[in-house]
Every structure is written in structure tokens, then in C-alpha cells.
ROKOLNU-572222 format. One line per field, with one value per residue: residue in three letters; y, x, z of N, C-alpha, C, O in turn. Coordinates in steps of 0.02 Angstrom, whole numbers, plus 50000, padded with zeros to 5 digits. Each point is the difference from the previous one (the first is absolute). Layout:
type <- Ala, ...
npy <- Y, ...
npx <- X, ...
npz <- Z, ...
capy <- Y, ...
capx <- X, ...
capz <- Z, ...
cpy <- Y, ...
cpx <- X, ...
cpz <- Z, ...
opy <- Y, ...
opx <- X, ...
opz <- Z, ...
***
This chain:
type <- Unk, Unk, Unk, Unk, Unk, Unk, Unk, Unk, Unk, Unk, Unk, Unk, Unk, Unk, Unk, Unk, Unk, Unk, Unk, Unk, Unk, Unk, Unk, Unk, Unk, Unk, Unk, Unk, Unk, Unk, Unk, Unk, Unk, Unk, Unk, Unk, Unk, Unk, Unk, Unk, Unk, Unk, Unk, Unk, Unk, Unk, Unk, Unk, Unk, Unk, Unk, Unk, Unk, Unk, Unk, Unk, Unk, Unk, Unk, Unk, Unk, Unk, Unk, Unk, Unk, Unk, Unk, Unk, Unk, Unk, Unk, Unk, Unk, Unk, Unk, Unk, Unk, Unk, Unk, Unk, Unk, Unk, Unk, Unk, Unk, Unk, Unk, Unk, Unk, Unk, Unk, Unk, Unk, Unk, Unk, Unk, Unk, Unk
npy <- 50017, 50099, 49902, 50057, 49896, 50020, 49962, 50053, 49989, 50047, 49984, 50031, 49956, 50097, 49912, 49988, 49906, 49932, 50050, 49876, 50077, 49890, 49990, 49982, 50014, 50004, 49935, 50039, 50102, 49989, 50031, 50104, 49937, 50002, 50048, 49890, 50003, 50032, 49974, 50110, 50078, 50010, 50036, 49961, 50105, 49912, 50090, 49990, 49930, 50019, 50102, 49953, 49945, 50034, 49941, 49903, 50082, 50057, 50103, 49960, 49936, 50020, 49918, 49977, 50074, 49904, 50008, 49908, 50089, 50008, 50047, 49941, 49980, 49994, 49983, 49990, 50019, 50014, 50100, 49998, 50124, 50025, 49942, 50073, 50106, 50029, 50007, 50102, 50109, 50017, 50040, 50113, 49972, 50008, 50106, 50011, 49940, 50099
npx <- 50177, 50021, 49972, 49918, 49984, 49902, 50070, 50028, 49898, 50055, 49882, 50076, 49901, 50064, 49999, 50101, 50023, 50057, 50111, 49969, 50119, 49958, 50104, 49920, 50093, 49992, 50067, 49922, 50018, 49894, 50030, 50023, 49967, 50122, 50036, 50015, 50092, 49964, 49946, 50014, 50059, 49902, 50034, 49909, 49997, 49901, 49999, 50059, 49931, 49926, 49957, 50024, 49897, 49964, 50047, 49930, 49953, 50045, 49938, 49868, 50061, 49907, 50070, 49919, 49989, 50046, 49997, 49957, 49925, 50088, 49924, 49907, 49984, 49902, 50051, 49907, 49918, 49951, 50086, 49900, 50078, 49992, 50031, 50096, 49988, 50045, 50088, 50067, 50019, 50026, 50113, 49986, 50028, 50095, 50027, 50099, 49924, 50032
npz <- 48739, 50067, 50054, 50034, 50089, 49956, 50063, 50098, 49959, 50112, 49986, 50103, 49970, 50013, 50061, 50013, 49908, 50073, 49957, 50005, 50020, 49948, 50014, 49925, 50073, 49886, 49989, 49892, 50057, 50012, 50097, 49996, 50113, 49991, 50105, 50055, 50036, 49902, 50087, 49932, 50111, 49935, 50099, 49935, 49980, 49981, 50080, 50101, 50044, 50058, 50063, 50073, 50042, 50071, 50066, 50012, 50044, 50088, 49957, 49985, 49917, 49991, 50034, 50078, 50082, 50013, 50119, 50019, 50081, 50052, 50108, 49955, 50093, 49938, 50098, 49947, 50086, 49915, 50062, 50006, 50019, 49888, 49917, 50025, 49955, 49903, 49967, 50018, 49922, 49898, 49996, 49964, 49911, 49964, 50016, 50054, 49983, 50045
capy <- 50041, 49967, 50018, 49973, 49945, 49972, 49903, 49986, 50045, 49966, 50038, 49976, 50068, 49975, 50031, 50064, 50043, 50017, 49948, 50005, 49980, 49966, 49999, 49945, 50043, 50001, 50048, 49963, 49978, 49993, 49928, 50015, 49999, 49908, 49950, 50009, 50023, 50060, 50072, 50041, 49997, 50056, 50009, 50058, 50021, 49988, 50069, 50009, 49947, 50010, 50035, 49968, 49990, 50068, 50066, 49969, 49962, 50067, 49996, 49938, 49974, 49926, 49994, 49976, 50049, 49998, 50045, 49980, 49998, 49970, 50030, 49952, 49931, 49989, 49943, 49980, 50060, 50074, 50046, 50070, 49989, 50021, 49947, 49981, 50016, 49952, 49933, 50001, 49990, 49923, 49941, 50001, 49982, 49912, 49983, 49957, 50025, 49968
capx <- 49949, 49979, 49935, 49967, 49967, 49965, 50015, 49926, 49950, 49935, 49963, 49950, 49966, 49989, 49933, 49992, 49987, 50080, 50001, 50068, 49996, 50056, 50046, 50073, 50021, 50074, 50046, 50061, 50078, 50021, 49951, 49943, 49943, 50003, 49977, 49920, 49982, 50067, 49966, 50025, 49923, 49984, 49925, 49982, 49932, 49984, 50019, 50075, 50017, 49967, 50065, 50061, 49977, 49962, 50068, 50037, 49940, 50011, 50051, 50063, 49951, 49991, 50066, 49942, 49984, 50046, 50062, 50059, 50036, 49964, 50042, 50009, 49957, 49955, 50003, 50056, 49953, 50031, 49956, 50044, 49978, 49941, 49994, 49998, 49967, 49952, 50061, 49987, 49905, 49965, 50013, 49930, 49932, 50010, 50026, 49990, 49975, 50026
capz <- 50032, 50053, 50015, 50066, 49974, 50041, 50005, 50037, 50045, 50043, 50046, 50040, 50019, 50052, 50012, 50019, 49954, 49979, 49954, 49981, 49918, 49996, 49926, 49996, 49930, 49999, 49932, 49944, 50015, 50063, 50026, 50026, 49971, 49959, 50054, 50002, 50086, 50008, 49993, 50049, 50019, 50061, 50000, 49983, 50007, 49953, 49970, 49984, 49963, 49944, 49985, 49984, 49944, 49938, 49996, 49943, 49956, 50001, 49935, 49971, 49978, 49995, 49956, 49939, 49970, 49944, 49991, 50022, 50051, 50083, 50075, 50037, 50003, 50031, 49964, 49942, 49956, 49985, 50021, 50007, 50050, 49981, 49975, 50055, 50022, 49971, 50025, 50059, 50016, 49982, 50063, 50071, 49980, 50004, 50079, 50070, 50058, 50054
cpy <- 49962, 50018, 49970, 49966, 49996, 49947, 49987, 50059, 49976, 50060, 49976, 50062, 49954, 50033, 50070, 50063, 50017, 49943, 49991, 49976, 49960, 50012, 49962, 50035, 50018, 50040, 49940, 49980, 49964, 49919, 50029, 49983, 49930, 49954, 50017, 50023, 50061, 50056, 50033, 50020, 50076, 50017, 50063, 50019, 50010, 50052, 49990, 49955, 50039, 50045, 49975, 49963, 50059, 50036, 49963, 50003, 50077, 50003, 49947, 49985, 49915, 49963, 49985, 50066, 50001, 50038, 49961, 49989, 49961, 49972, 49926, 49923, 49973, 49917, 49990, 50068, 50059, 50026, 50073, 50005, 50012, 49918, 49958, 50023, 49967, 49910, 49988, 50007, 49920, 49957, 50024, 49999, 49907, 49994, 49940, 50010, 49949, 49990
cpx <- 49974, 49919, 49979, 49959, 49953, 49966, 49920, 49984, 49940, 50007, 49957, 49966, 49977, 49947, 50001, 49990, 50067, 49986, 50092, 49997, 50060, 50021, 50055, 50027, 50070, 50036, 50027, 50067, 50013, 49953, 49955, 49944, 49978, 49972, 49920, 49970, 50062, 49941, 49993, 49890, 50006, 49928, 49979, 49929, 49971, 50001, 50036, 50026, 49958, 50049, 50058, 49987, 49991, 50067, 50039, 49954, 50006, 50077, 50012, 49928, 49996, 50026, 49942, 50014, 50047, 50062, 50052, 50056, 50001, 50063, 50023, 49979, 49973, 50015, 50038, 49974, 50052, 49942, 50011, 49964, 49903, 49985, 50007, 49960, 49904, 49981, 49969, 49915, 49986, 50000, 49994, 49935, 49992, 50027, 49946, 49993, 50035, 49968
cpz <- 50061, 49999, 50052, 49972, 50063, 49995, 50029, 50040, 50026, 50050, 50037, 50053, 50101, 50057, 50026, 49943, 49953, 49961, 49988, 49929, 50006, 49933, 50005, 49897, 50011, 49943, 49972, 50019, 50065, 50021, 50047, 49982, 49972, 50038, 49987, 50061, 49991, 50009, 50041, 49996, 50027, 50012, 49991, 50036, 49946, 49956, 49973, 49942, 49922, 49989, 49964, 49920, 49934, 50014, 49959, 49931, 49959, 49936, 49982, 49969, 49984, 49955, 49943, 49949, 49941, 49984, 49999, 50022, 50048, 50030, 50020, 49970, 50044, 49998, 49927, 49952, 49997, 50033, 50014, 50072, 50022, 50042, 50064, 50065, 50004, 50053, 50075, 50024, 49995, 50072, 50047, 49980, 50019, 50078, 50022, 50072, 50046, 50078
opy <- 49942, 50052, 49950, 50021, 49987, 49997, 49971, 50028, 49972, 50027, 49975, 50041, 49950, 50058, 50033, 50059, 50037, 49959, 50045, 49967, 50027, 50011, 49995, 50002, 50005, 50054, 49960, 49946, 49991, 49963, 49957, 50016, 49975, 49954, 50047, 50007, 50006, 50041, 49977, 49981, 50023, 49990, 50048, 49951, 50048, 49985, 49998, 50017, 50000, 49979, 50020, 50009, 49993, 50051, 50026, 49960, 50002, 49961, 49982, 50021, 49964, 50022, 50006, 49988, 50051, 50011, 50032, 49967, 49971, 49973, 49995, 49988, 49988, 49974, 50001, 50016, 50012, 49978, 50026, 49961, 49992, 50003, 49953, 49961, 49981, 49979, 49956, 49964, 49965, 49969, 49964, 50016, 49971, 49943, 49979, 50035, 49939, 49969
opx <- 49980, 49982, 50035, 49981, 50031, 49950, 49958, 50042, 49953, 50051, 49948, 50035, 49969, 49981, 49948, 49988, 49998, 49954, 50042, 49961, 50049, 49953, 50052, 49970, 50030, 49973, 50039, 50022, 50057, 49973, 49965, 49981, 49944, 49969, 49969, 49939, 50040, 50005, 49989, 49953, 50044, 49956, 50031, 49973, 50026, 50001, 49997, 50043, 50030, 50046, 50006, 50039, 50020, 50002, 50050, 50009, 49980, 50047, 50059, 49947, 50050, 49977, 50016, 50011, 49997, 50025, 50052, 50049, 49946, 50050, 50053, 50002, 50030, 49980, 50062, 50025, 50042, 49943, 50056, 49960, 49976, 49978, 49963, 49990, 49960, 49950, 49963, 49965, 49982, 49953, 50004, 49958, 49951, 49998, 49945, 50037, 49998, 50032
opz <- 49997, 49974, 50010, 49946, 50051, 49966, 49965, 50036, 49970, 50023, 49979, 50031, 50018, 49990, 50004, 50013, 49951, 50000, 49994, 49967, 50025, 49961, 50034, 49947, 50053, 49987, 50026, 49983, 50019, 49960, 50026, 49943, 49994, 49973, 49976, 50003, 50046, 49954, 50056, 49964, 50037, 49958, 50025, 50025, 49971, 49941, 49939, 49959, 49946, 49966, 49942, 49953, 49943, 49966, 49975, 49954, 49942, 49998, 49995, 50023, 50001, 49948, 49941, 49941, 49967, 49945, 49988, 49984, 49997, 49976, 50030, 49940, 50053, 49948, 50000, 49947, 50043, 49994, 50002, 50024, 50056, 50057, 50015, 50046, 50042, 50028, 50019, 50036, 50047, 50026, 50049, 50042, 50023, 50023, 49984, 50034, 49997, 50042
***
């Protein structure tokens, strides 16, 4: 079974109000993501970024909820995409100001 692994997440909120989201993440089968400087970046408008958050957070529930199911890994965590969504609010809540 292949699954996607998200290795590191950083958000830096820059002054015009955009925010980039760095990920460094990869797939069980592959070496994407293994380097410590391997992370891809895009910038969002803080909407958007929230958007993108809750459209993962949308038909899925939290792996807590005991189904034992889940989409990914958070690091070494089992998650679903509820979970990741989740994930992302947290670390524009923790951004950096550039």
C-alpha cells in the first residue's frame, strides 16, 4: 500500500498578508522529501490557504474518532485528511512573519 508522508510544515505569513506554505513530504515508495532542504513552496492569500485547509477537513473525519481508517502521515502519526487539514490551520496559527 502506497501512502503520502508529511515529513515538515512551515508557514511564513508575509507582510503583504500572503502566506507561503513550505512541505517537505513524500510517498512510502519513493525518496521524496528525505533531504532536509527537499521543500516545495507556494504562496497563498490567507483565504485561500484556509480554503484549501477545511476542503481537506470536508467528508473525512478525525482518525481520533476510532474508525480506523487514515489517508496519510503526519510525521510517524496516522491521519486522515480531516487531520491534515487540521495540520495546516495549526501552522498558520504558528506562521512566521517575514
Amino acid at each position: 500500500m502506497s501512502y503520502s508522508i508529511v515529513f515538515e510544515t512551515k508557514v511564513v505569513r508575509l507582510p503583504d498578508g500572503r502566506v507561503i506554505h513550505f512541505d517537505r513530504s513524500g510517498c512510502n515508495n519513493d525518496n521524496e522529501g528525505r533531504q532536509k532542504d527537499d521543500f516545495r513552496a507556494e504562496i497563498y492569500t490567507e483565504e485561500k490557504f484556509i480554503e484549501k485547509a477545511n476542503r481537506f477537513k470536508q467528508n473525512s473525519k478525525p482518525y481520533k474518532a476510532g474508525e480506523g481508517s487514515w489517508d496519510l502521515k503526519i510525521g510517524n502519526r496516522f491521519a486522515t485528511y480531516y487531520d491534515y487539514g487540521e495540520h495546516l490551520l495549526r501552522m498558520l496559527k504558528r506562521a512566521l512573519s517575514l
